[in-house]
PARODO-359627 format. One record per residue: x, y, z of N, C-alpha, C, O in turn. Coordinates in steps of 0.001 Angstrom, whole numbers. Example, Ala and Ser with C-alpha at 12.3 -4.5 7.8 and 13.67 -1.06 7.14 Angstrom:
<nxx:13190&nyy:-5690&nzz:7800&caxx:12300&cayy:-4500&cazz:7800&cxx:13200&cyy:-3300&czz:7800&oxx:14236&oyy:-3319&ozz:8465>
<nxx:12850&nyy:-2250&nzz:7080&caxx:13670&cayy:-1060&cazz:7140&cxx:12900&cyy:30&czz:7870&oxx:13409&oyy:1138&ozz:8039>
END
This chain:
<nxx:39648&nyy:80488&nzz:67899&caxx:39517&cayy:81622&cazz:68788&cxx:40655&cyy:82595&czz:68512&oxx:41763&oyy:82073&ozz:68384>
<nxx:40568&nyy:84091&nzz:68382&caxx:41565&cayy:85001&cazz:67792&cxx:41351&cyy:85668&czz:69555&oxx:40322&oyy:85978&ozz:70155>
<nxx:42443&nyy:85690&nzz:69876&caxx:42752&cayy:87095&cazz:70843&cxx:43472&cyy:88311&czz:70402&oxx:44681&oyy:88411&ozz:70192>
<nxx:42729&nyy:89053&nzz:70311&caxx:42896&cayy:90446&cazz:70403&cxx:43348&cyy:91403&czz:71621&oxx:43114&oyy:91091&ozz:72788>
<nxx:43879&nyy:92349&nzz:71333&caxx:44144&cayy:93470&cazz:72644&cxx:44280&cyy:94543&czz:71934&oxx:45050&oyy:94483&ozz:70975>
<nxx:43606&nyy:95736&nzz:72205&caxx:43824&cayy:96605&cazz:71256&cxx:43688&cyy:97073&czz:69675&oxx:44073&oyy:98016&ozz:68983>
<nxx:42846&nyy:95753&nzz:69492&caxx:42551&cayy:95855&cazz:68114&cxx:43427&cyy:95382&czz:67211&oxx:43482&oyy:95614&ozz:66003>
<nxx:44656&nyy:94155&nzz:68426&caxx:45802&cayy:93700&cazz:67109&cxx:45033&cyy:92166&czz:67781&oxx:44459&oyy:91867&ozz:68828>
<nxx:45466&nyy:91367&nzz:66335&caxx:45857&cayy:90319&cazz:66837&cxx:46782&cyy:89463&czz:67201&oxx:47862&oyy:89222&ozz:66661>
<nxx:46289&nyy:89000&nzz:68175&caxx:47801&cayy:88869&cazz:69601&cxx:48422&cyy:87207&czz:68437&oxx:49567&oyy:87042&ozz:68016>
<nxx:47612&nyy:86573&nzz:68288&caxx:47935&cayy:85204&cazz:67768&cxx:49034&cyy:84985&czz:66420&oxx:49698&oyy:83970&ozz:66208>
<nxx:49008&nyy:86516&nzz:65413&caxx:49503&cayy:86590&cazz:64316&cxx:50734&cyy:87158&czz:65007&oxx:51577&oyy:86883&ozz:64152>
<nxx:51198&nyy:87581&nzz:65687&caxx:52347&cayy:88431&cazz:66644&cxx:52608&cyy:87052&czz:67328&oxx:53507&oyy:86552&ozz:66652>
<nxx:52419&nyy:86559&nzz:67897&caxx:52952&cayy:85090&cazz:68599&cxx:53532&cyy:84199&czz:67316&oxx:54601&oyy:83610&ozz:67475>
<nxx:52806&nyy:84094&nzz:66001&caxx:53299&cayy:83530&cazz:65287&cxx:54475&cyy:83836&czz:64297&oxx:55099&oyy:83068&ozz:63565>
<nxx:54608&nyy:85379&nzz:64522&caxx:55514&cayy:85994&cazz:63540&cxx:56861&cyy:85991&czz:64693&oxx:57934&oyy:86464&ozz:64319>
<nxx:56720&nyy:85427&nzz:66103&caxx:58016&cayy:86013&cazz:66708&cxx:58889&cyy:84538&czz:66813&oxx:60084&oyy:84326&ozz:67020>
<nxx:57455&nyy:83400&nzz:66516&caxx:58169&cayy:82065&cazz:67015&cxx:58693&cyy:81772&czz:65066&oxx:59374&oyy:80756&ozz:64928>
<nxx:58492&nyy:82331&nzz:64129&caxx:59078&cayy:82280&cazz:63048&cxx:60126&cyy:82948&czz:62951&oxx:60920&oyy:82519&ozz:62114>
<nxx:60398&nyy:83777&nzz:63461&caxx:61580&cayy:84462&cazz:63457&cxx:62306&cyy:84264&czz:64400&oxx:63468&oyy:84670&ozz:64356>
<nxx:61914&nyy:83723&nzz:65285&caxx:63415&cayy:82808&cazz:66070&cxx:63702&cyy:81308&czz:65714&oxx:64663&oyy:80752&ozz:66246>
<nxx:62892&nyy:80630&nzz:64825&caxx:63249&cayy:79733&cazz:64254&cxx:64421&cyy:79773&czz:63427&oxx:65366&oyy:78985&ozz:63393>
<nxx:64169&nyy:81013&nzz:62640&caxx:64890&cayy:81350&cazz:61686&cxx:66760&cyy:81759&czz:62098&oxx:67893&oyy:81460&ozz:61723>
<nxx:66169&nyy:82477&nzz:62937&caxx:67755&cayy:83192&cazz:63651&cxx:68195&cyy:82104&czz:64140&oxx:69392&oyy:82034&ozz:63861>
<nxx:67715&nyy:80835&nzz:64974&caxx:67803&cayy:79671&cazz:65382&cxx:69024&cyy:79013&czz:64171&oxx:70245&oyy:79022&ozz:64332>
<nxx:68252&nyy:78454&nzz:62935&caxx:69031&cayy:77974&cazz:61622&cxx:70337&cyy:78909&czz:61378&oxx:71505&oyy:78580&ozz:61173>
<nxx:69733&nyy:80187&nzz:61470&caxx:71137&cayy:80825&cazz:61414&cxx:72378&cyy:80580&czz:61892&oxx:73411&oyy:80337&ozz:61268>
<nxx:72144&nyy:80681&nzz:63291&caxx:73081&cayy:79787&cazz:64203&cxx:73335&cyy:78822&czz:64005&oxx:74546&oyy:78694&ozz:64184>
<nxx:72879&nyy:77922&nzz:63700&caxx:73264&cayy:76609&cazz:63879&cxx:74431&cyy:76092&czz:62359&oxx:74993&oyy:75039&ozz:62055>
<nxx:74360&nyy:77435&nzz:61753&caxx:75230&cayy:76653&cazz:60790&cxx:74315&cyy:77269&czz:59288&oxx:74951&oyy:77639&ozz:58302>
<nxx:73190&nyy:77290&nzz:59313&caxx:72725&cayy:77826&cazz:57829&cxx:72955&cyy:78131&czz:57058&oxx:72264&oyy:78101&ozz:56039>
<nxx:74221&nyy:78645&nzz:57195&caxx:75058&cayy:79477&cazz:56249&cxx:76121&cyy:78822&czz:55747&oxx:76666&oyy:79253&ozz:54731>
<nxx:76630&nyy:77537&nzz:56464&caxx:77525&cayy:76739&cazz:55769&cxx:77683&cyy:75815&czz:54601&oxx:76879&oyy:74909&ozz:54380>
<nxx:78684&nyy:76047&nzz:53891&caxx:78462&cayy:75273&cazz:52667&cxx:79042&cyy:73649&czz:52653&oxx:78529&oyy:72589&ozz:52294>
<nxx:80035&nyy:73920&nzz:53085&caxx:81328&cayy:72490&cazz:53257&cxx:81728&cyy:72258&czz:54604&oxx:81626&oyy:72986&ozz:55591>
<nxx:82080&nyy:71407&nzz:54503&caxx:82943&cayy:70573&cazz:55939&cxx:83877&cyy:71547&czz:56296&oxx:84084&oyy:71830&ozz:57476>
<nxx:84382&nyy:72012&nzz:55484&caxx:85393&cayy:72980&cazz:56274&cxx:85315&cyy:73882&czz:56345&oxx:86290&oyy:74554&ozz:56008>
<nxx:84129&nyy:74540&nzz:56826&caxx:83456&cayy:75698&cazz:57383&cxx:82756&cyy:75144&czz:58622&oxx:82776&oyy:75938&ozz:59562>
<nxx:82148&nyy:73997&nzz:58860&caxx:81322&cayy:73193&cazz:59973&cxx:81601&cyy:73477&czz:61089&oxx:82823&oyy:73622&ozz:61061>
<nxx:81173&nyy:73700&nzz:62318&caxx:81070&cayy:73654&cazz:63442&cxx:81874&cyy:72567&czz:64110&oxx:82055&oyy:71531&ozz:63470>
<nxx:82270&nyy:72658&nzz:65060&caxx:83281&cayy:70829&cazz:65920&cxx:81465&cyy:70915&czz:66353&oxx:80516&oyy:71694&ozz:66262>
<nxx:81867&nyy:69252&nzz:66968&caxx:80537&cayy:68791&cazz:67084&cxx:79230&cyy:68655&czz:67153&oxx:78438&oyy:68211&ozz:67984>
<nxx:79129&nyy:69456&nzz:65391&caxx:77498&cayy:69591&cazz:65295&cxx:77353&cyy:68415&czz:64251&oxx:78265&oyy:68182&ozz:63458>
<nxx:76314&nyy:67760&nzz:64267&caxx:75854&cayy:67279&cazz:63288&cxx:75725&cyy:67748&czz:62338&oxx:75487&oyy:68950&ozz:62462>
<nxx:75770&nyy:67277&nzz:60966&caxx:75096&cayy:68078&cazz:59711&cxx:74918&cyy:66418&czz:58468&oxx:75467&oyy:65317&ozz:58520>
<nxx:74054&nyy:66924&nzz:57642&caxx:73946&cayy:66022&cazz:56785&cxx:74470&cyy:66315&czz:55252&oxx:74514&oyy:67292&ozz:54504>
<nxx:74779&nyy:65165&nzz:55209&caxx:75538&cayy:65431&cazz:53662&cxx:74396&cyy:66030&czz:52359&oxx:73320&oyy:65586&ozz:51958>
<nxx:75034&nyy:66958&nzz:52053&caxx:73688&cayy:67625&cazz:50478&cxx:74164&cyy:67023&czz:49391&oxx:73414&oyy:66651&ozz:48488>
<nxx:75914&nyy:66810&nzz:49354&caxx:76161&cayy:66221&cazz:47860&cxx:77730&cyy:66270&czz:48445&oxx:78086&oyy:66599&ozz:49576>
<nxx:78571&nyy:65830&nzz:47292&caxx:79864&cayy:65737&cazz:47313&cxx:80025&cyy:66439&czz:45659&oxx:79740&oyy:65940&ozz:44570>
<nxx:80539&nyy:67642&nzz:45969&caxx:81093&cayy:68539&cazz:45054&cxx:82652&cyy:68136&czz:44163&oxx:83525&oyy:68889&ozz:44595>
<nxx:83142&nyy:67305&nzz:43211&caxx:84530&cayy:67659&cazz:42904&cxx:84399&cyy:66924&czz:41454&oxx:83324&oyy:66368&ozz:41678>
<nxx:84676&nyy:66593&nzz:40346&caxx:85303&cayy:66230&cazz:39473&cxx:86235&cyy:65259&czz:39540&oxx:86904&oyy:65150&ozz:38512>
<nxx:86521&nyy:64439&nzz:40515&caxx:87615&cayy:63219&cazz:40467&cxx:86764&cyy:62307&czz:41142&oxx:86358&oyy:62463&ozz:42294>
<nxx:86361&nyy:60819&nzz:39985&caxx:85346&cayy:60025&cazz:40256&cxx:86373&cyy:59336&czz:41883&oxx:85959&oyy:59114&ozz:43020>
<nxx:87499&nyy:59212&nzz:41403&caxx:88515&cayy:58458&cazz:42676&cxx:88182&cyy:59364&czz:43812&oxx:87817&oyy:58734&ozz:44805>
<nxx:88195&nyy:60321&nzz:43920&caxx:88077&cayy:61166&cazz:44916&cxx:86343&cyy:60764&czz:45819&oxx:86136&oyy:60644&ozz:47026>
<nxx:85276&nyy:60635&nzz:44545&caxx:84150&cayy:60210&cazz:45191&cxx:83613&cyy:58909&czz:45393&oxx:82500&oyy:58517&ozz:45743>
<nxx:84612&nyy:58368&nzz:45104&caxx:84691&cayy:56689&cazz:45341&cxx:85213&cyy:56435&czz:46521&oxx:84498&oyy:55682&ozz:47181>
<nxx:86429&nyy:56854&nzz:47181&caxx:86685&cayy:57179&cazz:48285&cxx:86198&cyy:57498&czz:49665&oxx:86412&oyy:57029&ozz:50783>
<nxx:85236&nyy:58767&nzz:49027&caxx:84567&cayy:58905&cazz:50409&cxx:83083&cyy:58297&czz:50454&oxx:82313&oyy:58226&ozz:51412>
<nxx:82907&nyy:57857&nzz:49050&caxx:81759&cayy:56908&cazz:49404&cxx:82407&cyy:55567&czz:50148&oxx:81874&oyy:55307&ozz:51227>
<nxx:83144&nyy:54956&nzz:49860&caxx:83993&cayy:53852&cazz:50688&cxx:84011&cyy:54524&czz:52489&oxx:84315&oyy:53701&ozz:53352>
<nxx:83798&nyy:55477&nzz:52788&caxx:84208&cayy:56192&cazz:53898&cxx:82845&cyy:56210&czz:54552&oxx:82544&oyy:55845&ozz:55688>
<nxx:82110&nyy:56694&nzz:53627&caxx:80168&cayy:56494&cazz:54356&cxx:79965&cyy:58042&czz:53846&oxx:78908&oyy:58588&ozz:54164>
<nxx:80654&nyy:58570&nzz:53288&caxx:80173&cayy:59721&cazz:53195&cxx:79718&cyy:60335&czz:51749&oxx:80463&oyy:60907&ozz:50953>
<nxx:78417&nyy:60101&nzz:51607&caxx:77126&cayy:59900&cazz:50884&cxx:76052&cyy:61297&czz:50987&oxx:75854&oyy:61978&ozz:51993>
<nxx:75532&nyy:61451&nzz:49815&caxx:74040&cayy:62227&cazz:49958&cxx:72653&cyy:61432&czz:51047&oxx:71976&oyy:60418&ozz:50877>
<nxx:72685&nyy:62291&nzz:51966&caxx:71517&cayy:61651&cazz:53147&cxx:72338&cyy:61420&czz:54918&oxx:71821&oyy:61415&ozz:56035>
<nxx:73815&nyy:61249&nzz:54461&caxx:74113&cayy:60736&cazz:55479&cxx:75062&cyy:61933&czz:56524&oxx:75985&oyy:62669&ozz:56172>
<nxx:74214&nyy:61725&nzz:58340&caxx:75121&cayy:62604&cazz:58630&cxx:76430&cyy:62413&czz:59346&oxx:76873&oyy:61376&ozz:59838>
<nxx:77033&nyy:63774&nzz:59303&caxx:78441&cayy:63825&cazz:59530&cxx:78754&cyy:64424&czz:60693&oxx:77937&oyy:65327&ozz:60874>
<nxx:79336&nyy:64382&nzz:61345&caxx:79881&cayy:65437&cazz:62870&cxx:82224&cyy:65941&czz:62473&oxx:83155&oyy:65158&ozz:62284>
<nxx:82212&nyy:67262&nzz:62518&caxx:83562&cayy:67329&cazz:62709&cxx:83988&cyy:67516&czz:64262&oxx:83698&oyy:68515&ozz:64921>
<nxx:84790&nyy:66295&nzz:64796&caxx:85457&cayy:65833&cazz:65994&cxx:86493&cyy:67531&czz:66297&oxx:86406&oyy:68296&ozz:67257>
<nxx:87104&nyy:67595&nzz:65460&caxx:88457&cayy:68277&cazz:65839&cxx:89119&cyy:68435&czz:64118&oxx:89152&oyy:67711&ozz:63123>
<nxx:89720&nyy:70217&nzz:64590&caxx:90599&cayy:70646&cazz:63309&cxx:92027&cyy:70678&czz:63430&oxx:92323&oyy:71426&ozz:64362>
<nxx:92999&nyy:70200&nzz:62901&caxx:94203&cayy:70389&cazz:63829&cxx:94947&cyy:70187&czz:62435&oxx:94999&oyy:69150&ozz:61773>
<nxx:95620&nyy:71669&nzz:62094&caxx:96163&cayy:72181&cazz:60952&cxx:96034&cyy:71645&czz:60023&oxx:96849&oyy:70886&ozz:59499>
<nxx:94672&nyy:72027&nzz:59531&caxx:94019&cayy:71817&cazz:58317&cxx:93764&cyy:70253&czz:57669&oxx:93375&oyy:69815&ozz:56586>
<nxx:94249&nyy:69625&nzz:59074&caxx:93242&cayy:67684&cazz:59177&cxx:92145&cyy:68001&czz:59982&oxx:92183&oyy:68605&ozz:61054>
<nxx:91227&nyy:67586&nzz:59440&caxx:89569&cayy:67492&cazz:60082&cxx:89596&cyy:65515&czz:60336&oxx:89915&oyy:64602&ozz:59574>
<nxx:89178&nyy:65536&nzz:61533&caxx:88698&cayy:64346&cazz:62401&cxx:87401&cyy:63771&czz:62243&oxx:86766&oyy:64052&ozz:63259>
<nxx:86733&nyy:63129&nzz:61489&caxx:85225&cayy:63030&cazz:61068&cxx:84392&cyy:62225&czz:61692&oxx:85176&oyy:61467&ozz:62263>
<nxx:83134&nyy:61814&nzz:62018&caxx:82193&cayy:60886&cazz:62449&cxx:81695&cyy:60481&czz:61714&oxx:80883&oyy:61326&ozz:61337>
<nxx:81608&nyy:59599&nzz:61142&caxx:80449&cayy:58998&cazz:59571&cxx:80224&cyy:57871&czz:60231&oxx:81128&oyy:57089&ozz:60522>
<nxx:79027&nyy:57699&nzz:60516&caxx:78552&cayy:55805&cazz:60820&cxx:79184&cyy:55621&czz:61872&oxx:79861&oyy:54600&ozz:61749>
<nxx:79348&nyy:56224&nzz:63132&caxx:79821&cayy:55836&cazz:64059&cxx:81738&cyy:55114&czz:63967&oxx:82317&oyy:54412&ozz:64795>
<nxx:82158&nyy:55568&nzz:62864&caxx:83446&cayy:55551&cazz:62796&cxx:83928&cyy:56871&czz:62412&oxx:83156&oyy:57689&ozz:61911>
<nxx:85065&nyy:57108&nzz:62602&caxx:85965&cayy:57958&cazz:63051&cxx:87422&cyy:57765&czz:61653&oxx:88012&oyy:56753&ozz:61276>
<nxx:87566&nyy:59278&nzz:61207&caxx:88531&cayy:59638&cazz:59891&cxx:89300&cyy:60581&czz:59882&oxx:88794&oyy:61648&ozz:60231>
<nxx:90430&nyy:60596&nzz:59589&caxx:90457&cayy:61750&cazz:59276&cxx:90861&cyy:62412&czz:58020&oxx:91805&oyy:61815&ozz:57502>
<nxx:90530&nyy:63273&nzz:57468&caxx:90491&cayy:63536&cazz:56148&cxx:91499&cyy:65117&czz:55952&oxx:91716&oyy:65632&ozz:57049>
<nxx:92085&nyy:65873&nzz:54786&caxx:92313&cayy:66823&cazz:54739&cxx:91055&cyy:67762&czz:54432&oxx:89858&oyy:67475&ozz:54408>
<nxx:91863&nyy:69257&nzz:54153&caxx:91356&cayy:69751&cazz:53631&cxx:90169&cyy:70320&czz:52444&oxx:89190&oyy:71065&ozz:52418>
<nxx:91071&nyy:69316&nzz:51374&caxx:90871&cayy:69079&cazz:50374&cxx:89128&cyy:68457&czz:50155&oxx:88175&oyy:68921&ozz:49529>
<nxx:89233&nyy:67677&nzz:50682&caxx:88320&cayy:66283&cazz:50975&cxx:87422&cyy:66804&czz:51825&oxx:86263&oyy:66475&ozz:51569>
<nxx:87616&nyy:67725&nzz:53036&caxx:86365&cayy:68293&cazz:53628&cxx:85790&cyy:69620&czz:53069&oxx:84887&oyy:70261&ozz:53607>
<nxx:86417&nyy:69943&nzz:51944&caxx:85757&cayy:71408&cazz:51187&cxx:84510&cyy:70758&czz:50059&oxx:83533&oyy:71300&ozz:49544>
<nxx:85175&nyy:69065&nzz:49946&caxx:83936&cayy:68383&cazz:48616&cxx:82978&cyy:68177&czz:49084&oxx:81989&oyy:67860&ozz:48423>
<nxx:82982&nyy:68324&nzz:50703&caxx:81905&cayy:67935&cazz:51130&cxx:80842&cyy:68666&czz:51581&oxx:80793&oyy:69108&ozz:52729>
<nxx:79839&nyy:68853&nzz:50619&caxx:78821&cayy:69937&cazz:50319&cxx:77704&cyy:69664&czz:52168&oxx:76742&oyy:68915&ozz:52339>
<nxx:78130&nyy:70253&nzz:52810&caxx:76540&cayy:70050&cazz:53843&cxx:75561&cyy:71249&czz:53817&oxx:74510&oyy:71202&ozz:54456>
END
């Protein structure tokens, strides 16, 4: 069933407004972020990859839980130490270490 008013249809306008607040929605929420240390304090996000060139470095935070698939929450920033959530445990990591972390 198409509703019309005026010769528009009302249904393609309902669908173009709930797409575009979806969208502005993602925006907000972070869409635009690349790394951990850009992240929001307590949003969730999921890991996309771990970005760096030092296998020790990604051995590490795989030892830590922090993996492609898995998500992450930042607790608290407190001069340039980030506080992490991985697996229901709690880290804290520098800088360094939250920029590899691609979300």
């Amino acid at each position: 069933m198409v509703i019309q008013f005026g010769g528009v249809d009302l249904d393609n306008i309902m669908i173009s407004k709930t797409m575009t607040r979806t969208s502005n929605k993602t925006k907000e929420l972070g869409g635009s972020v690349t790394n951990l240390a850009q992240a929001r304090i307590n949003t969730e996000y999921i890991i996309k990859d771990i970005k760096t060139n030092d296998e020790e470095l990604k051995n590490f935070l795989f030892t830590l839980g922090c993996y492609k698939g898995e998500v992450i929450t930042v607790i608290s920033v407190l001069a340039e130490n980030y506080i992490i959530t991985v697996k229901d445990a709690r880290y804290s990591i520098d800088k360094d270490l939250a920029e590899a972390i691609i979300i």
